[in-house]
N, C-alpha and C positions, 0 to 999 in steps of 0.2 A: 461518464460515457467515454471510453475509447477512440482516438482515431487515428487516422493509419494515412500515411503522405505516398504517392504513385512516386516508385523512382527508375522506373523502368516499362518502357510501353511493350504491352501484349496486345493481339486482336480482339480488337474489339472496348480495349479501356479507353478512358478519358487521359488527359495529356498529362504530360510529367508535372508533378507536383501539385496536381488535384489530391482534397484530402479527403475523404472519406469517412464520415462518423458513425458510431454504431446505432441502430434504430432501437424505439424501445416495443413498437409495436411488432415487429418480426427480427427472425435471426438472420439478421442481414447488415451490412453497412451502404450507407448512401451517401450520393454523389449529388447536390444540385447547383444547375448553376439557369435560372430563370434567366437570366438577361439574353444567353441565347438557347435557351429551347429546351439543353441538355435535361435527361434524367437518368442516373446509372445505380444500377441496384446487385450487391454481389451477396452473396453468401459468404457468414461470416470463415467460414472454413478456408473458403479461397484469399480472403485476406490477412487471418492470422495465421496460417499454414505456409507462406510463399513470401519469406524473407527476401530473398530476391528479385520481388517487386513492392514489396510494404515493407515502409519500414514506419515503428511507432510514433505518434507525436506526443510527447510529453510535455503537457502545460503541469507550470507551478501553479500551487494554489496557497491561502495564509491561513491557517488555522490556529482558534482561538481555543485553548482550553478554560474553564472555570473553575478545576479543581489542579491541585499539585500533586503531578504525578514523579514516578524517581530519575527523568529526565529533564522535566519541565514543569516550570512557576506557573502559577494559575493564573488567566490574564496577560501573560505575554504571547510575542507573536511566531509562530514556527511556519518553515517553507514545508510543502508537503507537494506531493505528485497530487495529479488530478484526479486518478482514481484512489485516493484515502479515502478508504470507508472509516465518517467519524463514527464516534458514540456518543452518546447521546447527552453530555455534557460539553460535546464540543461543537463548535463553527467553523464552516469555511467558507472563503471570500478570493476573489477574484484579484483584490488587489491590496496592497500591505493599507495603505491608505482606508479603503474600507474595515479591514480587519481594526487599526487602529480608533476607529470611528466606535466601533461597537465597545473598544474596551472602554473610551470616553465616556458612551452615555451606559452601560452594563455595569463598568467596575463597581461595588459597593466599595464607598471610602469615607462616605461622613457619616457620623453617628447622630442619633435625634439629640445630644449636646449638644453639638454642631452645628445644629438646625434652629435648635433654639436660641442659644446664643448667636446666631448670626442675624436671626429673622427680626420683626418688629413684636414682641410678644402678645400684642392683644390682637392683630388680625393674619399672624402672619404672611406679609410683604417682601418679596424679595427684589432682588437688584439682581437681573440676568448673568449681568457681565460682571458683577462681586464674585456670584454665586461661581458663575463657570471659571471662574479665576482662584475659588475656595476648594473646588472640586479637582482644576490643574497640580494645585499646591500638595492636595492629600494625595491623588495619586504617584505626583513623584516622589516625594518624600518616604 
């Protein structure tokens, strides 16, 4: 979703540096601020047509591919703008931290060798903190 930061007061806006995001329910961008009262609703025309009072806000965002593409490792982590539209092999998170979380517990890195010889073989029994420290080792390696 789009939004766009006030940098210049016209009649009738909200105060400088009010930001404004785009709505998914009508073609508009809104403005709320509950704590006093305000509600400001524009048409998105008037906000992405009038540089001279909007300008964009661009958040980064982390996105995780699963496949290797011919710029990027499958499983590592790329900054992308906030409007990336992924596909469908890929995620996005909000903070490098998150993104890194997913490739923790998503990466495939051990094999059912792996698993067997690590585990107790007649009930398989694992050891958490073996385990998450067998799973550390494979993915950096």
């Amino acid at each position: 979703m789009r939004k766009f930061r006030l940098k210049k007061n016209y009649p009738g806006s909200p105060k400088i540096g009010s930001v404004v995001e785009e709505s998914d329910s009508v073609s508009a961008y809104i403005y709320e601020d509950v704590e006093n009262f305000i509600f400001f609703k524009t048409p998105k025309r008037y906000v992405e047509d009038n540089p001279e009072y909007w300008e964009e806000v661009i958040e980064n965002k982390f996105m995780v591919s699963t496949r290797n593409s011919a710029f990027l490792n499958a499983y590592s982590v790329a900054k992308v703008k906030s409007n990336y539209k992924c596909n469908e092999y890929e995620e996005l998170f909000d903070s490098r931290e998150d993104a890194e979380a997913y490739i923790f517990y998503n990466k495939p890195c051990l094999s059912l060798i792996d698993v067997l010889t690590f585990s107790n073989s007649e009930c398989c029994v694992f050891s958490l903190e073996k385990l998450k420290d067998l799973v550390e080792s494979k993915q950096n390696a």
